[in-house]
DOSE-489505 format. One line per field, with one value per residue (C-alpha): residue number from 1; chain; x, y, z. Coordinates in Angstrom, 2 decimals, padded with zeros to 5 digits. Example, Ala and Ser with C-alpha at 12.3 -4.5 7.8 and 13.67 -1.06 7.14 Angstrom:
2
i <- c(1  2)
ch <- c(A  A)
u <- c(012.30  013.67)
v <- c(-004.50  -001.06)
w <- c(007.80  007.14)
***
This chain:
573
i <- c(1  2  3  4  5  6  7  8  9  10  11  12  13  14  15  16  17  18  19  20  21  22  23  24  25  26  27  28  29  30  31  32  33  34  35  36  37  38  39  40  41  42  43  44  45  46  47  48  49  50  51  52  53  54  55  56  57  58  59  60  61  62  63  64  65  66  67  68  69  70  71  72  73  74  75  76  77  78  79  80  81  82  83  84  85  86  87  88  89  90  91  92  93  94  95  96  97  98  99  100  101  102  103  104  105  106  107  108  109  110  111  112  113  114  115  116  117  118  119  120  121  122  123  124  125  126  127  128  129  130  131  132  133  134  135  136  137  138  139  140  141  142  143  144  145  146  147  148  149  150  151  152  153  154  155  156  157  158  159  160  161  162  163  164  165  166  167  168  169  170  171  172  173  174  175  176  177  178  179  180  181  182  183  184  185  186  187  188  189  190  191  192  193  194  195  196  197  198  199  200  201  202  203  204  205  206  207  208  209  210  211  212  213  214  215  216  217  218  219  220  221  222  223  224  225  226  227  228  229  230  231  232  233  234  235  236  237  238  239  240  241  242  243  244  245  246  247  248  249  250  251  252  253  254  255  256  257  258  259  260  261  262  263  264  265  266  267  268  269  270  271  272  273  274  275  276  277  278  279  280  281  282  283  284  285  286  287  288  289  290  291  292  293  294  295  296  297  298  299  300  301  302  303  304  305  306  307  308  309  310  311  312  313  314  315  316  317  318  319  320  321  322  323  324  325  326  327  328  329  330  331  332  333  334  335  336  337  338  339  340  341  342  343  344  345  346  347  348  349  350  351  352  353  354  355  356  357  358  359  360  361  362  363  364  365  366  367  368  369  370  371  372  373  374  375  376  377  378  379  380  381  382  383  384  385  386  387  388  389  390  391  392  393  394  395  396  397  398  399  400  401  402  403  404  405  406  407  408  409  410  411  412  413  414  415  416  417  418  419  420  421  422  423  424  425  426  427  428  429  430  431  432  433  434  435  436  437  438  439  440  441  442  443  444  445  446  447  448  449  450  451  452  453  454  455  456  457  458  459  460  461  462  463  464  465  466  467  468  469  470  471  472  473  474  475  476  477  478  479  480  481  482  483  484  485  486  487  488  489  490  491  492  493  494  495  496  497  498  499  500  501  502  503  504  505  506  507  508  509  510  511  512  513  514  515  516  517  518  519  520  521  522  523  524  525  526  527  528  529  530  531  532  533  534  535  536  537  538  539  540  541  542  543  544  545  546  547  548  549  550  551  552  553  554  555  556  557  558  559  560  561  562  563  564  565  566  567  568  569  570  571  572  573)
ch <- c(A  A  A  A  A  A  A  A  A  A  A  A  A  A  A  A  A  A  A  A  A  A  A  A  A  A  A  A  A  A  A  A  A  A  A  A  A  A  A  A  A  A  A  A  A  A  A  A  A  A  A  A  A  A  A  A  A  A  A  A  A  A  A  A  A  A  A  A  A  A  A  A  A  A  A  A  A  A  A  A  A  A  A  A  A  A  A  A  A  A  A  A  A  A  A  A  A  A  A  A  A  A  A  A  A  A  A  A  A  A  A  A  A  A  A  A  A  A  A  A  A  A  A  A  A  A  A  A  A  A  A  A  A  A  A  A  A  A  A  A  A  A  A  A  A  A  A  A  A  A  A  A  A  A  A  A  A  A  A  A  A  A  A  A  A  A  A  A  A  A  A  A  A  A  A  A  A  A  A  A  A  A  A  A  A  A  A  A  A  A  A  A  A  A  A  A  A  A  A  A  A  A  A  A  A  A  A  A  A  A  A  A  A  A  A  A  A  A  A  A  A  A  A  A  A  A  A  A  A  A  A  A  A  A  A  A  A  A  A  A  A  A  A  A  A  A  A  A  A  A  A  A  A  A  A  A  A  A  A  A  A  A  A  A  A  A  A  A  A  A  A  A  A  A  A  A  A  A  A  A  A  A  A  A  A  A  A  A  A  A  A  A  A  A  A  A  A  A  A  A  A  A  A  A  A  A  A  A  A  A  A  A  A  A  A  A  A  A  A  A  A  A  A  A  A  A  A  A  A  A  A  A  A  A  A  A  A  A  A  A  A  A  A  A  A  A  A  A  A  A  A  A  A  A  A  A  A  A  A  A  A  A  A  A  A  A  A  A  A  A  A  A  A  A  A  A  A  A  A  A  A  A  A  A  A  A  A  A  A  A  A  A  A  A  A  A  A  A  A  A  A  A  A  A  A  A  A  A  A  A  A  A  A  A  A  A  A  A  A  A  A  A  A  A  A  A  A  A  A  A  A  A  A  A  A  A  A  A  A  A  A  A  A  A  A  A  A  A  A  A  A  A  A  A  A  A  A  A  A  A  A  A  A  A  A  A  A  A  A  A  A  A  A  A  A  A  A  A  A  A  A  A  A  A  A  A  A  A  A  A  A  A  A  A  A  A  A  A  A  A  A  A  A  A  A  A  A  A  A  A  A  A  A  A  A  A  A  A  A  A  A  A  A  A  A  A  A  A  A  A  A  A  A  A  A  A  A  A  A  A  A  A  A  A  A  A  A  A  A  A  A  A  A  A  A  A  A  A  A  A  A  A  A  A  A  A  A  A  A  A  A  A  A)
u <- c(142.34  145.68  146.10  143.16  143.56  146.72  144.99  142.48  145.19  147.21  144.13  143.83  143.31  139.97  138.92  135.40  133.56  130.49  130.33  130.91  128.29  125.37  125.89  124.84  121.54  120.73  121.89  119.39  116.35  113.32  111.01  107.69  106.28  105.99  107.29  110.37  110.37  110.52  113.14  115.71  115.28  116.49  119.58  120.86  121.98  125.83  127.50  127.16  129.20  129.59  126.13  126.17  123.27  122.11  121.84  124.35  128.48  129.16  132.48  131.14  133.47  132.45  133.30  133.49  133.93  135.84  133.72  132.03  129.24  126.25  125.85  124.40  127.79  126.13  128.55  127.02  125.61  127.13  125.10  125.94  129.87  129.80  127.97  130.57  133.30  134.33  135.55  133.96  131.45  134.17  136.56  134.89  136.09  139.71  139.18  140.43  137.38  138.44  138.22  136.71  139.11  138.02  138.68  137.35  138.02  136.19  136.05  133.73  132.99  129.51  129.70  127.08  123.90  124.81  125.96  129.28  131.43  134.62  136.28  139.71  139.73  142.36  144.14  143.75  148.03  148.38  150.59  149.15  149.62  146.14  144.79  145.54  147.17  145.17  145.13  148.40  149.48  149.60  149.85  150.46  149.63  147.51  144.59  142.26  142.82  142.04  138.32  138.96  141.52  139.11  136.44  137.92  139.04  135.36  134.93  137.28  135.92  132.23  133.34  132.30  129.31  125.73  124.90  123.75  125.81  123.78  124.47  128.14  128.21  125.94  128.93  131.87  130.77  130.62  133.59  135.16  133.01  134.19  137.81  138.37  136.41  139.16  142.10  140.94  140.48  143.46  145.20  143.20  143.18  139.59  136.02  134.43  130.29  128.71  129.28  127.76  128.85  128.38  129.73  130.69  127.33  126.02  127.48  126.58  122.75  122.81  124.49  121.78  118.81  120.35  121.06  124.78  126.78  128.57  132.12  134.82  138.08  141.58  144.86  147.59  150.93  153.43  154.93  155.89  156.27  153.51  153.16  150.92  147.12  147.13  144.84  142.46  142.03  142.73  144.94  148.65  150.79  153.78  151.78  149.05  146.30  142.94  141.30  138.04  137.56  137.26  137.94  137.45  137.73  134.60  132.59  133.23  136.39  137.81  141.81  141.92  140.34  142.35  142.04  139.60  136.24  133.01  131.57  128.19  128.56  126.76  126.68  128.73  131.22  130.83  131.79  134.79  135.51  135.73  137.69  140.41  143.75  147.10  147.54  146.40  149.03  149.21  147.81  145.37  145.42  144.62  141.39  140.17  139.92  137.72  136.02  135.31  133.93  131.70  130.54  130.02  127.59  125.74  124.89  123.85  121.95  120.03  118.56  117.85  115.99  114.15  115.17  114.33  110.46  109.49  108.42  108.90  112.33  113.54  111.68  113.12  117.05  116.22  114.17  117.04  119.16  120.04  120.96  124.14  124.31  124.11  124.46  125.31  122.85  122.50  122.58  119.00  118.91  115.46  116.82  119.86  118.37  117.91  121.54  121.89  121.99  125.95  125.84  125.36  128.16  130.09  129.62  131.36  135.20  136.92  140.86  143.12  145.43  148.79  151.66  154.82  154.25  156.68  157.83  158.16  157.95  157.73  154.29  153.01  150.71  151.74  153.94  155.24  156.63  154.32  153.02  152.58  152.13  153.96  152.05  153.21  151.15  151.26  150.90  148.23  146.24  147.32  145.75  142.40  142.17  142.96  140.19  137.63  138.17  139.35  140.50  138.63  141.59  142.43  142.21  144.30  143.34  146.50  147.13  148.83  148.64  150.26  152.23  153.84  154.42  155.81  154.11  153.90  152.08  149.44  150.10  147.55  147.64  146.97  144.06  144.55  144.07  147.46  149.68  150.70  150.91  153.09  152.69  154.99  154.19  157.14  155.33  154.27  150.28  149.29  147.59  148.22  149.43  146.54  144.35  146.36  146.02  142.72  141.41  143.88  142.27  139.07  140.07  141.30  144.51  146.01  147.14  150.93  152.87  151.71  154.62  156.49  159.14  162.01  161.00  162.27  165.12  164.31  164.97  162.05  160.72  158.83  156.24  154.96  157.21  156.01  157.81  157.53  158.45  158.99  155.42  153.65  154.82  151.17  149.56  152.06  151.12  147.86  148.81  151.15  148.83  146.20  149.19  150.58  154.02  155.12  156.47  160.20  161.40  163.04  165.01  164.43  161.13  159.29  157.73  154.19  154.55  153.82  155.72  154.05  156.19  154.46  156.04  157.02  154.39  151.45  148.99  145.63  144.61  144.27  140.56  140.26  141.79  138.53  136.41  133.67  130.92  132.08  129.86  132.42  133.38  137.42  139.64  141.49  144.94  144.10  143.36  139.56  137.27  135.38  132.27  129.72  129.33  125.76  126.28  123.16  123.36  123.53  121.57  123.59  125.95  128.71  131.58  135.17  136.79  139.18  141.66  141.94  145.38  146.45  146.15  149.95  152.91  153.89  155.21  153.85  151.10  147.95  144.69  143.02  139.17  137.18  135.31  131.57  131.72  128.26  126.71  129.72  131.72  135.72  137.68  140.03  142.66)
v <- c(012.83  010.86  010.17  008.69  006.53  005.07  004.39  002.20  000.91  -000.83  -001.24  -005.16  -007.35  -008.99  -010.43  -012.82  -013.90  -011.74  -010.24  -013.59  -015.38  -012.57  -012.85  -016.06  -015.41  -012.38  -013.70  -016.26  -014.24  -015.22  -012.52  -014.84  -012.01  -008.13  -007.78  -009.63  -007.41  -004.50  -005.71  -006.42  -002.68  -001.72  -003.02  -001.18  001.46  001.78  003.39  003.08  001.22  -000.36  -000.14  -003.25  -005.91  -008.53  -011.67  -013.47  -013.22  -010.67  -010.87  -009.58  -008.15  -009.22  -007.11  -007.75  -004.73  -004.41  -001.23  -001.54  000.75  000.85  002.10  005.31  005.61  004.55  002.71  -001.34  -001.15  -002.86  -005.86  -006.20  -005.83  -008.33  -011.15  -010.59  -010.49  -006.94  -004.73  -002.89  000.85  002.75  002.00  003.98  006.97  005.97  005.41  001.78  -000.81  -000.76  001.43  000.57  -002.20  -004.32  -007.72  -009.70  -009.88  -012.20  -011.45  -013.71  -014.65  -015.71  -017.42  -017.13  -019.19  -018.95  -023.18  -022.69  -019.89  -019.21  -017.05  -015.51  -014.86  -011.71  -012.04  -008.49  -007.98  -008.42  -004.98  -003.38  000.10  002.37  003.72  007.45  009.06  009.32  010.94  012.35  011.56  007.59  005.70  002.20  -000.20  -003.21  -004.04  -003.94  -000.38  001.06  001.36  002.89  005.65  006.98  006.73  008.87  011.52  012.05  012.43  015.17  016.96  016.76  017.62  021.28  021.27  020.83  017.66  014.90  012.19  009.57  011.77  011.83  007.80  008.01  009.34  007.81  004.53  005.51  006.63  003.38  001.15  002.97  003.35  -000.45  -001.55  000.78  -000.89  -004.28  -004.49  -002.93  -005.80  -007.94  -006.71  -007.48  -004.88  -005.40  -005.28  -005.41  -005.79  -006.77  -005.22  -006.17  -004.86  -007.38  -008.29  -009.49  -013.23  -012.95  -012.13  -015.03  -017.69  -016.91  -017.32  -020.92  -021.50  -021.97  -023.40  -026.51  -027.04  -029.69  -028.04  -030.12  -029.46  -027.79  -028.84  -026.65  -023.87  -020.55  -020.45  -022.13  -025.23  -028.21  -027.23  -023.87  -022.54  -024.92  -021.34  -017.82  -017.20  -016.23  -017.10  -015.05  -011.34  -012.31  -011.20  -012.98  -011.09  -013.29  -015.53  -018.58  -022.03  -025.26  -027.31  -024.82  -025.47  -029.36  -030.56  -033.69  -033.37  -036.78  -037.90  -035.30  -035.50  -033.92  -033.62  -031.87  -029.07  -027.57  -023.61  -020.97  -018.10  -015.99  -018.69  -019.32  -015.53  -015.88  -019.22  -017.11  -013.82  -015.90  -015.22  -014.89  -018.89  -019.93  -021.40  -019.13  -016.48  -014.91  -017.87  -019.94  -017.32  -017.78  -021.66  -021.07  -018.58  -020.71  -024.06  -021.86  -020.53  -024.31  -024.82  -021.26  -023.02  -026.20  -024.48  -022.34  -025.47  -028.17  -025.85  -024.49  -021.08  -020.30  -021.35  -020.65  -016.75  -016.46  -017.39  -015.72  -012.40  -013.28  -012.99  -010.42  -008.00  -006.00  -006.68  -003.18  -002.17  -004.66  -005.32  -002.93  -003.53  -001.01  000.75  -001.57  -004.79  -006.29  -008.98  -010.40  -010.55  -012.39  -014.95  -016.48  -017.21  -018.32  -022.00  -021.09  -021.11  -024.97  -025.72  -028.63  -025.89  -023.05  -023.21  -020.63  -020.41  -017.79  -015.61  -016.23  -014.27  -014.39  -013.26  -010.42  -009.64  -006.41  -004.56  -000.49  000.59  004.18  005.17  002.42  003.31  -000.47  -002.80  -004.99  -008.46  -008.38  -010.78  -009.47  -010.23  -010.66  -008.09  -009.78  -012.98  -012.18  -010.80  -013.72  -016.51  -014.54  -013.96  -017.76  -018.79  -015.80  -016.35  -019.91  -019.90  -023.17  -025.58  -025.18  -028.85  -028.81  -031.87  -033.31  -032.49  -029.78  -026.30  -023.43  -020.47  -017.82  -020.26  -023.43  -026.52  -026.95  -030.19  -028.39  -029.19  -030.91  -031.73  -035.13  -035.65  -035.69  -039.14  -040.09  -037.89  -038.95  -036.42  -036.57  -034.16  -033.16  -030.92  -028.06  -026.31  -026.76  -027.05  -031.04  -032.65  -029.77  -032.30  -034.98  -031.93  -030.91  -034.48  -035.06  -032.15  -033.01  -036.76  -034.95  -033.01  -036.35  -036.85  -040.23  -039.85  -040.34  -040.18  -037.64  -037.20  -034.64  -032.67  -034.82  -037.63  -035.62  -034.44  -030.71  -027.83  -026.63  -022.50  -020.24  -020.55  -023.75  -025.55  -027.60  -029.99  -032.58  -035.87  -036.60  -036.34  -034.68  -030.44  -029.33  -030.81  -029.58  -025.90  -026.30  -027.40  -024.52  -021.84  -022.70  -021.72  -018.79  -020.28  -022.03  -025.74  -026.64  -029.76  -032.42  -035.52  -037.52  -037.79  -040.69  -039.95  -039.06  -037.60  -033.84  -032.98  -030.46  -029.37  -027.26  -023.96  -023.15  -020.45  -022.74  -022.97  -023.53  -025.30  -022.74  -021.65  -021.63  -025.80  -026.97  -028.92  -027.03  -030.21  -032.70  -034.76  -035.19  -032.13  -031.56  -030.81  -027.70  -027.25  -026.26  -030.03  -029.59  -031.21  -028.12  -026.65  -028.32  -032.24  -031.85  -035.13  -035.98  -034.32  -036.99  -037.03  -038.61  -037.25  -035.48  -037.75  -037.43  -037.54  -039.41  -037.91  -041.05  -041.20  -039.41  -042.04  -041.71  -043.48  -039.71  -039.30  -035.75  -034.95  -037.17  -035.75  -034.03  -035.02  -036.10  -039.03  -039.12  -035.78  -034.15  -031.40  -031.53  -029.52  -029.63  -030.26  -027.25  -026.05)
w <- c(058.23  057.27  060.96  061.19  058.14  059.73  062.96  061.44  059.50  061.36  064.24  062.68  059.47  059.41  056.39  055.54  052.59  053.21  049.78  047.27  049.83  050.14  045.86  046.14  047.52  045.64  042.23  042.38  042.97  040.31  039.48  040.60  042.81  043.41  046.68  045.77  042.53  044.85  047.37  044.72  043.29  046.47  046.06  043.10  044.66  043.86  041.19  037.71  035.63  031.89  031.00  030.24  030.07  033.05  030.48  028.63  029.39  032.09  034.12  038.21  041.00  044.67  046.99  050.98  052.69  056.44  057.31  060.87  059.33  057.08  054.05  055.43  057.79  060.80  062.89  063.85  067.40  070.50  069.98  066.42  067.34  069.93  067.30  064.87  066.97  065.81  069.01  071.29  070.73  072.75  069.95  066.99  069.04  068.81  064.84  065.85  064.08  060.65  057.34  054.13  052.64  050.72  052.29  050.00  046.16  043.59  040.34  038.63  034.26  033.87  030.66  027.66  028.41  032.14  031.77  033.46  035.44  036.59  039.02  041.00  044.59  044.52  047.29  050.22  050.12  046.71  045.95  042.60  040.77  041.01  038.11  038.98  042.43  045.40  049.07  049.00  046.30  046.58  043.02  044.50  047.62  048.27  045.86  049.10  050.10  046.58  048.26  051.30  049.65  047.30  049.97  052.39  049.83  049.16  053.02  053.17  050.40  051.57  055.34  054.75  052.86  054.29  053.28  055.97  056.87  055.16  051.83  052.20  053.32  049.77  047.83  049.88  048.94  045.32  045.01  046.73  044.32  041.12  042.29  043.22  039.83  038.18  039.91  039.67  035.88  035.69  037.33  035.35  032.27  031.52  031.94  034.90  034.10  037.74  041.33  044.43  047.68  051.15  054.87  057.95  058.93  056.15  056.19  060.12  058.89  056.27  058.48  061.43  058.85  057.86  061.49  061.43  058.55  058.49  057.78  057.22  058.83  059.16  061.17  059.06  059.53  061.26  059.15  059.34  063.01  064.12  065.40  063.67  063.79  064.82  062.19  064.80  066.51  065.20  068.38  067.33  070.08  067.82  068.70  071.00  068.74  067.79  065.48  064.69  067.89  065.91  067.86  066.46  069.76  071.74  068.28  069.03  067.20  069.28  069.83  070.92  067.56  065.51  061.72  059.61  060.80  060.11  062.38  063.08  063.52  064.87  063.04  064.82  064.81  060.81  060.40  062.43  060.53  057.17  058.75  060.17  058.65  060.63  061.89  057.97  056.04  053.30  055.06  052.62  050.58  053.13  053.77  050.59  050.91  053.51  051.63  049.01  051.15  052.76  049.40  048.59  051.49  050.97  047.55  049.12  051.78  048.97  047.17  050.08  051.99  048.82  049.37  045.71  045.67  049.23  049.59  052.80  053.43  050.31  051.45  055.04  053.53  051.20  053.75  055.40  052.35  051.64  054.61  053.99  050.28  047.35  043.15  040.68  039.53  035.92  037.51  036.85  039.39  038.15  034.34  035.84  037.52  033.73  033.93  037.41  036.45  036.49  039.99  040.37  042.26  039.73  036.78  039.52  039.28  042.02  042.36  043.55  041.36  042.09  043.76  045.54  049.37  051.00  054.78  056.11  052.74  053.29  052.22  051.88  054.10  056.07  059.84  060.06  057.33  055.88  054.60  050.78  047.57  044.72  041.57  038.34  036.32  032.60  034.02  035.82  033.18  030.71  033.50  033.49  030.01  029.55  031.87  030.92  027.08  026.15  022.73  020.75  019.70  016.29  014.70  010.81  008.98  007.25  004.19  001.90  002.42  000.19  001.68  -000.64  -003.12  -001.25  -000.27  003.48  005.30  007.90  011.52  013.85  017.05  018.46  020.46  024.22  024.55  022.74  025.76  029.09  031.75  034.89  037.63  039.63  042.67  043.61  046.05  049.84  049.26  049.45  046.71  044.33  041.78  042.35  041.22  038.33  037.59  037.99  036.20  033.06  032.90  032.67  029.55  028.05  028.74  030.33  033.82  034.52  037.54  040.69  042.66  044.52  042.39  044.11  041.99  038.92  037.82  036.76  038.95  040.54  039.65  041.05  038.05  036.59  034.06  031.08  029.57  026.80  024.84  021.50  019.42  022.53  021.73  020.64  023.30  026.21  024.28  025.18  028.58  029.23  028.28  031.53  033.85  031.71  030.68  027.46  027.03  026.72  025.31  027.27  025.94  028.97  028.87  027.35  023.40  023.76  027.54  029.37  032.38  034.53  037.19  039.22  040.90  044.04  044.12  043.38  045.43  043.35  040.20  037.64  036.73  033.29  033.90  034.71  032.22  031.07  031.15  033.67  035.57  038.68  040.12  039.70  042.74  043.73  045.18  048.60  049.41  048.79  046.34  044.28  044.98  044.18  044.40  045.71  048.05  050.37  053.78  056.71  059.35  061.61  064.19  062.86  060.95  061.45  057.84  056.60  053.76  050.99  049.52  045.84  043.29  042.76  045.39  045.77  049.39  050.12  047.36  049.57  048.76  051.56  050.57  052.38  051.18  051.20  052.56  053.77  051.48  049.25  051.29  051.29  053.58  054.44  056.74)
***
């Protein structure tokens, strides 16, 4: 049994945004007739959990599975490996396509009223402690296997009884759902109250009923080995591997023309699109960019083609749901849909959590060395908490105030409006700092420089630094707490200014940054506007983008929009 494990192990990493996508066609199901009634019932068939209710604040996991199987254990057929580009039926024998990882993480906070929501992509290698041992004794490893441990443990320990295959799949999967809940709002910090599930073919299903997806992709510069634009194709020249088959310049990019431009896929080609990993800059966090833009279009998608009032193609997605997506058993996807206006796109904020990424790091269970992300635990949990549970500003109103017997003046804190804030950007991602800065104008504040971190004269961190002038120390609180740190005072800088100088680590905006009512969709660190400015699809030939500069003379922070871009979609690497 361990053999096996390791065989499937190391066998490849594929990763795609099945599960957060699939979510976004369920979630919006309306409870208008009986056979749609009926098909969502079906879908509740994972473990229980919490208890809690389908209306009003709920915080959801997303899961996207790796498994080449169903959710009765039956392995995908030969046709259904070649569409997803997922190895060949001789393979299953060799225990070489796959385990049960979890590939994809989102963990999503619907907020009261369902008006806004925000959400963490958890990165696959993040390295986390599980919540008790498991096969042989394992306490710790990466956040995506916590699934795939427990699920195998029930395999052995049903291996001798009578019960049928689809039974054991049954209880497998259980196991996996509860045990990565567990270990996920442990890393958190905060109670999960549902998931949705889904396996590898499910994004493949929902791409081919939308006929392809369309995408915005851009060359990457050349980093870690690889030269510029080679996330263009999921080849890697470095170990000869292509794990997804995805290849911009088949699907129609134009070298010549280079740039960013927008692509029509098919759907096999949109799952390979989201699985791709290795030639990403960032690796996983560069997966999870993609992941999100296509969750941007899935959105779109939903509402221009009336998905959500036409009977037929809702009952079309929905029909063979089950046999790729699953609920727990509490999560009433009919008394949900009540909140679903969260899912609007501008009102959807997604980031990633942060972490510091690894070579060749011993892992047990593991035969090789591995790629991890270190995560900073405490941090971690302080970021989602932040974003999950804002605290309301406290505003004092002058005057005197009486404290065990002496008369002190009660602080308040300026209003936004009076502070400058500079951005500096310390890390490799481009236009980090334009988004920083955009997303602080739209909380008040008066936009100051955007520049890269050589254009100050602080050392740069791993983690964000905040820093202030005279007059501005409440307000660069406030600031501090969306990226987990604490403000510092700083003599150089100008009375009534914030410094943000953002870490070598950072790669995203943080979530719980975004305004909570803002007519203009904010921007996130990857380069890409957010989900959801609902622009009006063309229907003309396909553009080629054009990135518009940052609004600051910053040599290396451009913005990497895409102006007027079709469907809303960003513009990613």
């Amino acid at each position: 049994m361990f053999s096996a494990r390791l065989i499937r192990l190391v066998a490849g990493k594929v990763a795609y945004a099945t599960a957060c996508l699939l979510a976004a066609v369920v979630l919006v199901v309306s409870g208008y007739a009986h056979k749609v009634v009926g098909l969502t019932t079906q879908l509740a068939q994972g473990v229980q959990i919490g208890g809690s209710p389908s209306i009003g604040a709920m915080n959801i996991l997303l899961m996207g599975l790796e498994s080449r199987t169903n959710f009765e254990g039956q392995d995908l057929t030969a046709q259904q490996l070649t569409e997803t580009h997922s190895g060949k039926e001789s393979d299953f024998a060799t225990g070489g396509l796959g385990s049960q990882d979890t590939d994809t993480l989102i963990l999503i906070h619907i907020f009261a009223g369902g008006q806004r929501a925000v959400g963490f992509s958890i990165p696959r290698d993040s390295v986390v402690s599980y919540p008790d041992a498991t096969f042989d004794g394992i306490t710790s490893g990466k956040i995506d296997e916590a699934y795939a441990w427990a699920y195998d443990v029930s395999e052995q320990q049903t291996s001798t009884t009578s019960m049928s295959s689809e039974e054991r799949a049954h209880l497998a999967n259980e196991a996996g759902e509860l045990f990565e809940v567990r270990t996920v709002e442990e890393l958190t910090g905060v109670t999960i109250n549902h998931f949705v599930e889904s396996n590898i073919i499910g994004f493949f299903s929902l791409a081919q009923t939308f006929g392809g997806m369309e995408v915005c992709i851009k060359p990457a510069p050349a980093q870690g080995g690889f030269a510029a634009g080679a996330n263009l194709t999921d080849y890697d020249p470095q170990t000869g591997s292509d794990n997804s088959g995805f290849d911009a310049y088949t699907d129609g990019y134009n070298k010549a023309k280079g740039g960013a431009q927008y692509l029509h896929l098919s759907a096999d080609q949109a799952l390979a699109y989201v699985r791709s990993r290795d030639t990403l800059p960032g690796v996983d966090i560069g997966r999870t960019a993609r992941q999100q833009a296509a969750i941007d279009y899935v959105i779109y998608e939903l509402k221009h083609d009336n998905y959500f009032s036409d009977l037929d193609k809702l009952t079309a997605i929905l029909g063979g749901a089950s046999n790729y997506l699953i609920t727990d058993q509490n999560f009433n996807l009919l008394d949900f849909a009540t909140n679903m206006r969260a899912l609007t796109g501008k009102n959807l904020h997604l980031t990633t959590l942060p972490g510091t990424p690894e070579n060749d790091v011993v892992e047990p269970g593991f035969p090789n060395g591995q790629d991890i992300i270190s995560v900073n635990v405490p941090k971690t949990q302080q970021l989602v908490q932040n974003a999950f549970y804002p605290q309301p500003a406290v505003q004092k109103t002058p005057g005197a105030a009486k404290t065990s017997g002496t008369t002190k003046k009660a602080s308040t804190v300026p209003p936004p409006s009076t502070v400058t804030v500079d951005v500096y950007n310390g890390g490799a991602e481009q236009g980090l700092a334009t988004s920083v800065s955009q997303d602080l104008v739209a909380l008040g504040y008066r936009a100051g420089a955007i520049e890269n971190a050589s254009q100050q004269s602080q050392a740069v961190a791993t983690g964000t630094q905040v820093f202030y002038g005279a007059g501005a120390s409440a307000n660069a609180a406030k600031i501090a707490k969306y990226f987990g740190t604490t403000a510092t005072a700083l003599m150089s800088l100008p009375a009534g200014h914030v410094e943000v100088l953002l870490g070598s680590s950072s790669t995203e905006v943080p979530a719980g940054l975004a305004p909570s009512s803002s007519s203009t969709a904010s921007t996130q660190s990857t380069g890409a506007q957010v989900i959801g400015t609902q622009a009006a699809a063309s229907s003309a030939a396909t553009p080629t983008a054009t990135p518009s500069a940052g609004s600051g003379s910053g040599s290396g922070d451009s913005s990497a929009v895409a102006p007027n871009a079709p469907f809303g979609i960003p513009c990613v690497y």
